[in-house]
C-alpha positions as CSV (number, residue, x, y, z in Angstrom):
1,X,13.8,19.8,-1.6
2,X,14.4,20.1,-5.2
3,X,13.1,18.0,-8.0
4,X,16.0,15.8,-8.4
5,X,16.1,15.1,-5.0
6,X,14.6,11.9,-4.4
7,X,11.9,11.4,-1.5
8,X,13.3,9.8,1.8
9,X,11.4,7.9,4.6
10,X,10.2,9.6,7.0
11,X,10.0,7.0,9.8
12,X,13.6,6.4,9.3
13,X,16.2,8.5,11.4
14,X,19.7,9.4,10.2
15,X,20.7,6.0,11.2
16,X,18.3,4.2,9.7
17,X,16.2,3.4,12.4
18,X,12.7,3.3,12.8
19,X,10.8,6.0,14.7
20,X,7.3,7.7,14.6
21,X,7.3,10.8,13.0
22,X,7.1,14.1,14.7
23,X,3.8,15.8,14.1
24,X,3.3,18.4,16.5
25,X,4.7,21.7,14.3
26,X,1.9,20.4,11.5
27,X,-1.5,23.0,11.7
28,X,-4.6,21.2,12.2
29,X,-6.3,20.8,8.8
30,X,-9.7,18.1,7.7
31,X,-8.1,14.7,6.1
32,X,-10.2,12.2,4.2
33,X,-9.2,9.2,2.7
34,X,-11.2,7.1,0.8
35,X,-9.8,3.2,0.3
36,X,-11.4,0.1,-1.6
37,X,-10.6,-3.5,-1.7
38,X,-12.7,-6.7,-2.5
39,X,-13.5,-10.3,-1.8
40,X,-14.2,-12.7,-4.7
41,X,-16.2,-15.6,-4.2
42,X,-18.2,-18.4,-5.6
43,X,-21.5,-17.6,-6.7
44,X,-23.3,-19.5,-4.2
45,X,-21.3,-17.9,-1.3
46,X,-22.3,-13.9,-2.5
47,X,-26.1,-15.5,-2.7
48,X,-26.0,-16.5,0.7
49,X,-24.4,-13.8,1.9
50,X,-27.1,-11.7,0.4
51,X,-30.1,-13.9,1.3
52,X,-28.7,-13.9,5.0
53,X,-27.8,-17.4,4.8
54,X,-24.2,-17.8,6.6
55,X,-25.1,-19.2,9.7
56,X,-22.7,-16.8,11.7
57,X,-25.2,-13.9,10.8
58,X,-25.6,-10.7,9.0
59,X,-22.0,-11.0,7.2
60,X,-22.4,-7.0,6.1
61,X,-23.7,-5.8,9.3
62,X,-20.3,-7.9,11.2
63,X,-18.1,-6.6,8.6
64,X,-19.2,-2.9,9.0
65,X,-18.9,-2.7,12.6
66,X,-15.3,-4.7,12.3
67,X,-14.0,-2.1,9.9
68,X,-15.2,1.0,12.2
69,X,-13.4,-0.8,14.6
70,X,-10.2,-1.6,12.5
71,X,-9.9,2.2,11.7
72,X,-10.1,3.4,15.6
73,X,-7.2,0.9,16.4
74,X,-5.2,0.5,13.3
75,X,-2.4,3.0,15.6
76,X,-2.4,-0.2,18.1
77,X,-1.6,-2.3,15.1
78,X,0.4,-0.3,12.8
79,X,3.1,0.7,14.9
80,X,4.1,4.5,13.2
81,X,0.6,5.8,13.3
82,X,-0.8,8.3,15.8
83,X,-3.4,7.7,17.5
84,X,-6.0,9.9,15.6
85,X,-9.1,11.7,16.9
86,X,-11.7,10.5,13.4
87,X,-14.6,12.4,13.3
88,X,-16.5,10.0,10.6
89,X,-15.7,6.0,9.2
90,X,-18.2,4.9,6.8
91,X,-18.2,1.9,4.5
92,X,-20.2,0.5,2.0
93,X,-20.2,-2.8,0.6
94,X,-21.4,-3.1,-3.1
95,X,-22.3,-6.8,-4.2
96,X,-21.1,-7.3,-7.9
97,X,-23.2,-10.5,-8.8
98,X,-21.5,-10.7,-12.4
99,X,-17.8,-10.6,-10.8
100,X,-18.9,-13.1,-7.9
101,X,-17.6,-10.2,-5.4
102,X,-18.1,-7.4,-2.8
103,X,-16.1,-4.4,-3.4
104,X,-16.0,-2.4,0.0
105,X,-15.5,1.3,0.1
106,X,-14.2,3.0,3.4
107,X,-14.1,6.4,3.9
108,X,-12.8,8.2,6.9
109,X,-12.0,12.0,8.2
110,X,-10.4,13.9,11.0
111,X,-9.2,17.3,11.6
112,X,-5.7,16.8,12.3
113,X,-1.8,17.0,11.9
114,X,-1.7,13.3,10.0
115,X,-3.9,12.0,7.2
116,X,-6.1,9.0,7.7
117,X,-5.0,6.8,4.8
118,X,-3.9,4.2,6.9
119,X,-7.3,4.0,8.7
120,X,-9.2,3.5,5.8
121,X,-6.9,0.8,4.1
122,X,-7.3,-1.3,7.4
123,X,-11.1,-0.6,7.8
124,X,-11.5,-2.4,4.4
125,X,-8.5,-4.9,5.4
126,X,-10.6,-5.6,8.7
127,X,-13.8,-5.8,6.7
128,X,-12.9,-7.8,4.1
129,X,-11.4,-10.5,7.0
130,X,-14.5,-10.5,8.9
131,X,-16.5,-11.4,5.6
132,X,-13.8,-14.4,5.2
133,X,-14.1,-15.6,8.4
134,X,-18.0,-15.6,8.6
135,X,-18.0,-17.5,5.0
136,X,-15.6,-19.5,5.3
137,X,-17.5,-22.5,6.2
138,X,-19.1,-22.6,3.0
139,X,-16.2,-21.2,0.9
140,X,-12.6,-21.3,1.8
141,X,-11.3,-20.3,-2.2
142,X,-12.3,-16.4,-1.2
143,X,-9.9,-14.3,-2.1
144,X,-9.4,-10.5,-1.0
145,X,-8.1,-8.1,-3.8
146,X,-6.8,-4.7,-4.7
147,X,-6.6,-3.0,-1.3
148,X,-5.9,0.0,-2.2
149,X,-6.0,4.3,-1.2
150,X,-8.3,6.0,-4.2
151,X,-8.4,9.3,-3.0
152,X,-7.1,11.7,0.1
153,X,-7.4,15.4,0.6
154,X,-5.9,17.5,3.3
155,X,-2.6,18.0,4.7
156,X,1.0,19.3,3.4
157,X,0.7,17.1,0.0
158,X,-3.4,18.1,-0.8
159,X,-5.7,16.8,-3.1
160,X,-4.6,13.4,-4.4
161,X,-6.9,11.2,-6.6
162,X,-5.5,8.2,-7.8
163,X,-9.1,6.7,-9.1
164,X,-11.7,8.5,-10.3
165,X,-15.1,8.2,-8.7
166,X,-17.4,5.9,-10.8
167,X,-21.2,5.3,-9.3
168,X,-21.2,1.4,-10.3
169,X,-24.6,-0.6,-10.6
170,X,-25.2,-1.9,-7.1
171,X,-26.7,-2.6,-4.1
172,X,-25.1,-0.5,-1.1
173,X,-25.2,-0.7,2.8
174,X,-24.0,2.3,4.4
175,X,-24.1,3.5,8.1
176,X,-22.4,6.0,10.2
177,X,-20.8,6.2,13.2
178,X,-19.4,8.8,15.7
């Protein structure tokens, strides 16, 4: 493809219909994509969300173990992704007290043919719903902001940063799973 020619869809065939795309000629290489979003709130709802005072629970502990979940079934509800073997999800969740908000971080890998980005944007999609839902009773102005991919390595295209990593001042909850 030469420089002047400009990019076409992929999940498009020649007659302009949808279709998933054809991986299986693609070597096996490690993916990670790292995605971010956030949830804005009133001051009294990020309080009790850090005091553990939302009567539905432990809103971070929900929302983690929502967005590990959104990421292992975002191919059941995006319909052109493969379903992808992912070797790690993790996600943080950093309170910002002075911006009334929790930015969440998901990070996720595989060693595959297809890249993960669309597993971590819906890990912090997921996330981010499941801190609405559990706050709503207290707050229904939330608002959920700047989904977005910051960074993916792996595959045909490589290396792609699109935010540089900065180590705010925060509190983090991370955790792991297989």
């Amino acid at each position: 493809m030469s420089d002047k020619t400009p990019p076409q869809f992929t999940h498009l065939d020649s007659s302009g219909r949808a279709r998933m795309v054809d991986v299986g000629h693609k070597p096996d290489t490690e993916r990670v994509a790292v995605a971010k979003g956030r949830i804005v709130m009133q001051p009294a709802t990020l309080q009790a969300i850090r005091e553990g005072g939302i009567e539905k629970g432990d809103v971070l502990a929900v929302a983690q173990i929502a967005g590990i979940l959104g990421a292992k079934k975002t191919h059941e509800l995006i319909p052109m992704c493969h379903p992808l073997l992912l070797s790690h999800i993790g996600l943080t969740f950093d309170l910002i007290p002075h911006e009334h908000a929790i930015e969440i971080t998901a990070t996720v890998k595989t060693t595959g043919k297809t890249g993960v980005e669309m597993e971590a944007l819906t890990a912090v999609s997921v996330a981010a719903l499941t801190i609405y839902d559990m706050a709503k009773a207290i707050d229904r102005g939330m608002r959920i902001q700047d989904v977005r991919l910051v960074r993916k390595t792996g595959g045909k295209s490589g290396d792609i940063v699109l935010e540089p990593e900065v180590e705010p001042d925060r509190k983090a909850v991370e955790e792991e799973r297989d």
